[in-house]
C-alpha positions as protocol buffer text, in pm:
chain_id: "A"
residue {
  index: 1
  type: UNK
  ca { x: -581 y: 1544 z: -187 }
}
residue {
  index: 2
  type: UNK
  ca { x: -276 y: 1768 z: -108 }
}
residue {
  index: 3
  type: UNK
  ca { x: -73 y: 1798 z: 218 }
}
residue {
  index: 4
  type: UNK
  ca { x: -210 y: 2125 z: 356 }
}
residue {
  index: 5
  type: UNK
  ca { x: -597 y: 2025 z: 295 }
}
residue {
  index: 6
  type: UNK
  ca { x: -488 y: 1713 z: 519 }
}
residue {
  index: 7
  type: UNK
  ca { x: -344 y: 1944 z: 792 }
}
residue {
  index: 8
  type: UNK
  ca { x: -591 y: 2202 z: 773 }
}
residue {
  index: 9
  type: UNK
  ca { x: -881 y: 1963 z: 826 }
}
residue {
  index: 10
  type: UNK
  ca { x: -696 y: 1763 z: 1079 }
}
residue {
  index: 11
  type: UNK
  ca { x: -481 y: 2001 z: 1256 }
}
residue {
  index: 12
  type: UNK
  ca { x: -219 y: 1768 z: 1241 }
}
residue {
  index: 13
  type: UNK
  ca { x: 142 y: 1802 z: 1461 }
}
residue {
  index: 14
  type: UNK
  ca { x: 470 y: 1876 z: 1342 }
}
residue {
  index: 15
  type: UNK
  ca { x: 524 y: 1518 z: 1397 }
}
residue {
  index: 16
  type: UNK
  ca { x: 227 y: 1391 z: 1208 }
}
residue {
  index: 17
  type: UNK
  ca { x: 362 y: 1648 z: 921 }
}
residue {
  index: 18
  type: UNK
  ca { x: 691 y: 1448 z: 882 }
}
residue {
  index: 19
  type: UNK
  ca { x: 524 y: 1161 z: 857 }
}
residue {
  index: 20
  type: UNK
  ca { x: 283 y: 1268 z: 557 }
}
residue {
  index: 21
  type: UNK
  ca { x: 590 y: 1432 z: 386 }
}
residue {
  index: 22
  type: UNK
  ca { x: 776 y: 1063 z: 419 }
}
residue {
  index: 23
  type: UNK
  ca { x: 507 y: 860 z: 253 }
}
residue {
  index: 24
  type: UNK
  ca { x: 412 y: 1183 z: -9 }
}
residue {
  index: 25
  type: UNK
  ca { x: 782 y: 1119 z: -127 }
}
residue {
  index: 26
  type: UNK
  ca { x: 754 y: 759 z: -139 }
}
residue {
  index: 27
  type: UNK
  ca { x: 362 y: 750 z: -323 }
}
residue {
  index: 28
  type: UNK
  ca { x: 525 y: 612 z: -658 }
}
residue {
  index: 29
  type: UNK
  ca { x: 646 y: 295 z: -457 }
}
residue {
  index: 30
  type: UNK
  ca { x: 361 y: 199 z: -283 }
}
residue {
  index: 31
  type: UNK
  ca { x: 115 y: 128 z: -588 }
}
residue {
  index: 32
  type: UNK
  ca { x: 92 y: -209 z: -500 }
}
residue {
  index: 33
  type: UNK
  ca { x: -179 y: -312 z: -739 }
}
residue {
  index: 34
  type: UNK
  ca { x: -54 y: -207 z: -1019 }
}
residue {
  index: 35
  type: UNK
  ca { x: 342 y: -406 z: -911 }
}
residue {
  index: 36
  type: UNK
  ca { x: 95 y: -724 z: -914 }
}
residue {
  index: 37
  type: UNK
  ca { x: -44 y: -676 z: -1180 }
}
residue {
  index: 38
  type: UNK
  ca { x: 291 y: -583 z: -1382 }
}
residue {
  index: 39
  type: UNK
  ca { x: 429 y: -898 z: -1224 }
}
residue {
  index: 40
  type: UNK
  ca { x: 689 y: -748 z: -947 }
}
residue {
  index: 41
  type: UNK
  ca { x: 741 y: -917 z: -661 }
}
residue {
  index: 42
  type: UNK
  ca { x: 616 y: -663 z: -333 }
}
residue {
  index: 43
  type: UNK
  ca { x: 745 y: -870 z: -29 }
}
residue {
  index: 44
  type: UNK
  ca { x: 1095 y: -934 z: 34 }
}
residue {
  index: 45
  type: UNK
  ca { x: 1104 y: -1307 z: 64 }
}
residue {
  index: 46
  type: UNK
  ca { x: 1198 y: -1327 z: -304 }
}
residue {
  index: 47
  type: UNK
  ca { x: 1498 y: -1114 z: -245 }
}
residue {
  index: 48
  type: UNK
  ca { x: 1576 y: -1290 z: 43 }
}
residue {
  index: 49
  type: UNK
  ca { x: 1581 y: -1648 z: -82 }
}
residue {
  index: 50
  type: UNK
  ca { x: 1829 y: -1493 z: -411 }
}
residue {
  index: 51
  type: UNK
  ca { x: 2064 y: -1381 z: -127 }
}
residue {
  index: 52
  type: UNK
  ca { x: 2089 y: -1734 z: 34 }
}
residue {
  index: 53
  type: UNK
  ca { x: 2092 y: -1906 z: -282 }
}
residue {
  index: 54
  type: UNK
  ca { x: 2342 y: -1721 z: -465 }
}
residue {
  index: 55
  type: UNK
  ca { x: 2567 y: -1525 z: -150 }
}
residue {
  index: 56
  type: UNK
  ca { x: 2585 y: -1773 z: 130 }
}
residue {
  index: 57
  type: UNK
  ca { x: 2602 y: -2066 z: -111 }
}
residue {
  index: 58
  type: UNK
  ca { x: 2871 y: -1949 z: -269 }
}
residue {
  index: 59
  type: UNK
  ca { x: 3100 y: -1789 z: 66 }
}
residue {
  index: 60
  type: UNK
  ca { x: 3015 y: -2146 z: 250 }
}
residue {
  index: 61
  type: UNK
  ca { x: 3142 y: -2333 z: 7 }
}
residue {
  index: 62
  type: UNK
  ca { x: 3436 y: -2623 z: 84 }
}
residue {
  index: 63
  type: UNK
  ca { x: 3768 y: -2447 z: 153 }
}
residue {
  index: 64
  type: UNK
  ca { x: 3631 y: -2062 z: 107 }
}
residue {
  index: 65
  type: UNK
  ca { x: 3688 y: -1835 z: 398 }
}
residue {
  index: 66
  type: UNK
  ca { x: 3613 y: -1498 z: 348 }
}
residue {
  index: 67
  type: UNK
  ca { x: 3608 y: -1180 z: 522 }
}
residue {
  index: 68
  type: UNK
  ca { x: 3332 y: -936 z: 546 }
}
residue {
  index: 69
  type: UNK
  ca { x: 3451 y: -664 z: 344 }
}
residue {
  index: 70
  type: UNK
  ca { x: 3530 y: -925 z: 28 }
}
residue {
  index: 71
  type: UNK
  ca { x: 3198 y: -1142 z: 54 }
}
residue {
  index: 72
  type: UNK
  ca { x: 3013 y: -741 z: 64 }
}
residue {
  index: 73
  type: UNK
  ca { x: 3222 y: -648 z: -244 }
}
residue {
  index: 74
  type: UNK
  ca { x: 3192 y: -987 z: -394 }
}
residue {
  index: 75
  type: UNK
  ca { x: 2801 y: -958 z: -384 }
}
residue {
  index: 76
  type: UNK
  ca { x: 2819 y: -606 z: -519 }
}
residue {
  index: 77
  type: UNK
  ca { x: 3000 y: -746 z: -822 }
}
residue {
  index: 78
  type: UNK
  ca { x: 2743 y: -1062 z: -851 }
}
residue {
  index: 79
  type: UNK
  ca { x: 2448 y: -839 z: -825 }
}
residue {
  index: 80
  type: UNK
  ca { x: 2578 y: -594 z: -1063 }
}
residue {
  index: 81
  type: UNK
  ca { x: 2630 y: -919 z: -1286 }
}
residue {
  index: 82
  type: UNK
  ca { x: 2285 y: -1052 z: -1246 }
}
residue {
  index: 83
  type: UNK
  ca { x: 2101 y: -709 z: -1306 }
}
residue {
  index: 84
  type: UNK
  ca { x: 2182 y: -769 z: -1685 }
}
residue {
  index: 85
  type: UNK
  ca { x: 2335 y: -369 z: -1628 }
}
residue {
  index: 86
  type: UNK
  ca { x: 2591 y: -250 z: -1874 }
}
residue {
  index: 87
  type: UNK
  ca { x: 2951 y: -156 z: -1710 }
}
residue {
  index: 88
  type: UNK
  ca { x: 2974 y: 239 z: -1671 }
}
């Protein structure tokens, strides 16, 4: 099913458009099944137990104080790290 066949039918508003055009862009992320299936994680608690475990752990540790800017740039560097990605 296209875009205009769903406006046509519906005679959808310019705001209902923009939404359709948002989630037509973003189809390819939203097969859920198939991310189960392939063993991908779909919610973000995953992501958000990494952060605590390997960000705050380390920035709260005895002694460290950090500002923003250097924890940001320091978990841009971990992440990089743990991603397994090859330096550019």
């Amino acid at each position: 099913m296209n875009i205009e066949a769903v406006l046509r039918d519906l005679e959808a508003s310019e705001q209902a458009l923009t939404h359709l055009l948002y989630l037509e862009k973003r189809k390819d992320n939203m097969r859920y099944g198939w991310f189960r299936r392939n063993g991908y994680y779909i919610g973000s608690g995953h992501v958000e137990a990494a952060v605590r475990v390997l960000i705050v752990r380390r920035c709260k540790q005895a002694g460290m104080h950090w500002r923003h800017a250097n924890a940001v740039r320091m978990a841009a560097i971990h992440a990089h790290y743990r991603s397994h990605r090859k330096a550019t």
